[in-house]
N, C-alpha and C positions, 0 to 999 in steps of 0.2 A: 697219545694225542700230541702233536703238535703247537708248539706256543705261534700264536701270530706276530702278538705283540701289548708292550703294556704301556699303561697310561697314568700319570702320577692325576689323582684325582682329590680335587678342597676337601679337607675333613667336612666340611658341611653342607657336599653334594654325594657322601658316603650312604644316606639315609634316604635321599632320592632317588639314587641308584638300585640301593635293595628293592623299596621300596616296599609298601604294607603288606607283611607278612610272607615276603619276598617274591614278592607278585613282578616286579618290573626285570627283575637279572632274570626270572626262569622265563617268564615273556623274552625278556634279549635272547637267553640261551636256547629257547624254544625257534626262533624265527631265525639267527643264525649259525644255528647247529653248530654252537659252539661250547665252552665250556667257561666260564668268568670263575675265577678266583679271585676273592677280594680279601685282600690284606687290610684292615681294618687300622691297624696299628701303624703301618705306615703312609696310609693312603693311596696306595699303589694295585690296580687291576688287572693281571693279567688277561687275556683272551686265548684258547686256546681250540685248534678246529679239530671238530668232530670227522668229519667228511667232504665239506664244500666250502674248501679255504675261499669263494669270492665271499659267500654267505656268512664267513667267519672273519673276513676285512669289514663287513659292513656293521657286523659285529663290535666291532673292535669303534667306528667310526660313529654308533650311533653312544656307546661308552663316553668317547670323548666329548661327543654334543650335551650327555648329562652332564660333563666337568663343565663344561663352557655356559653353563647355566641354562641351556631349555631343558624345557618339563619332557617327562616323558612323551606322553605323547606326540610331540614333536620332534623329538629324537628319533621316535620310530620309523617317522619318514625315511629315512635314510635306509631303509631296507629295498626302497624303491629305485631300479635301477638310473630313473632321471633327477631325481635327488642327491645334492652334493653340499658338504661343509667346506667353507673357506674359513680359517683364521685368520684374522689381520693384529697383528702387533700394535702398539699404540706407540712401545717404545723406538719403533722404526721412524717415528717422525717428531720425536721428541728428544729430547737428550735425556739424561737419567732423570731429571729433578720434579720429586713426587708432586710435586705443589704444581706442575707444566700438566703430567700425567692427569690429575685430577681434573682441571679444569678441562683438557682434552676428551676426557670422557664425558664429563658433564655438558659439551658442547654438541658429541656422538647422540646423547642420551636427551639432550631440548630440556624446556621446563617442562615437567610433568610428564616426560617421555615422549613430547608432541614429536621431536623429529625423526627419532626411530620410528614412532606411527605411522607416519609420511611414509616414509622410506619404503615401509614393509608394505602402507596401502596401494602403494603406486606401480612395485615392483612383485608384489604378489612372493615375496621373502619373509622370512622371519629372522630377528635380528636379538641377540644377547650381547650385552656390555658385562662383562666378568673382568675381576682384577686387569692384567694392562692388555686385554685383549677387545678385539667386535670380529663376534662369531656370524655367518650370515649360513642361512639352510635355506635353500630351494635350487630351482630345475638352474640346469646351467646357463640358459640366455638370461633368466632372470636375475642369476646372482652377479652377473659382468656388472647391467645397471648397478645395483646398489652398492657392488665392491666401489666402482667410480664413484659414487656420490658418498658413501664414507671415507674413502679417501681425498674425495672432496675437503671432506669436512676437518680430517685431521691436517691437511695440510695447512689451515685457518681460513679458507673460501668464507665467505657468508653464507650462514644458512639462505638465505632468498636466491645465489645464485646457485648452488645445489638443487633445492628446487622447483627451477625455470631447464635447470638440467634432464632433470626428470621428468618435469611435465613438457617440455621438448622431445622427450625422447620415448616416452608412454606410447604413443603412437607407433612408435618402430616397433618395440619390444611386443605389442601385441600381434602385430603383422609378421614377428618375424616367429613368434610363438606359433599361430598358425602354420605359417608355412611348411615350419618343422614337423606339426601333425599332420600336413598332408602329405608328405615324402619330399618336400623339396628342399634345395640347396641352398 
């Protein structure tokens, strides 16, 4: 077999990964005809393809979405050829200082998770804040929106102008969602 590639994964996303009674990795390794080794002891997951290295990238891709904190089932999206993961860094608009970090995130994340709600209800995305990252999963006109409006957000925008951003531009996004499912350009 072939390695595709591996992904250093939180000791305390090792057990949602497996998954009950290793229900989630033989689901991973069943849908990406791959093969996952999990190194337990160091946190570290290899991926390795069976036969159809895309099906075994996507593999690989829906692994990292469990590091970045979605559940499985959402992870699983990513089997779907119009399904895509973005990482965004926190520490790219921040300088190192944990005390910036924190409040940055807590800014990503709203009180009570309202603005991530927003985000994901408007954009039709799903949205994880894990240690200094914001993971975003869905179709690709959807994830540009929300990449913009979280990058909104960590640049220090105000939440209200993020989203007027969005609710400006909800309109497009559906229209352009269509478009793409009827074959146009």
């Amino acid at each position: 077999m072939l390695e595709i590639g591996n992904i250093k994964v939180p000791f305390a996303r090792i057990g949602v990964l497996i998954g009950k009674e290793g229900t989630v990795k033989a689901k991973i390794e069943e849908e990406g005809k791959a093969k996952l080794d999990i190194d337990s002891e160091n946190a570290i997951v290899t991926v390795y393809q069976k036969n159809d290295p895309l099906k075994a990238l996507m593999a690989l891709n829906v692994v990292q979405a469990i590091a970045r904190g979605f559940n499985p089932e959402k992870a699983m999206l990513l089997f779907d050829d119009s399904v895509q993961l973005i990482v965004i860094s926190i520490k790219e608009f921040v300088n190192k200082d944990a005390k910036r970090i924190k409040e940055i995130r807590g800014r990503s994340i709203g009180k009570e998770g309202h603005t991530r709600e927003i985000i994901e209800e408007l954009t039709g995305t799903y949205i994880s804040i894990s240690g200094n990252t914001v993971s975003i999963l869905g179709d690709f006109i959807s994830i540009q929106y929300a990449r913009e409006a979280v990058n909104m957000i960590l640049q220090g925008r105000k939440h209200k102008t993020v989203y007027s951003y969005l609710e400006k531009n909800v309109g497009e996004l559906k229209f352009r969602k269509m478009e793409e499912s009827f074959g146009g350009s």
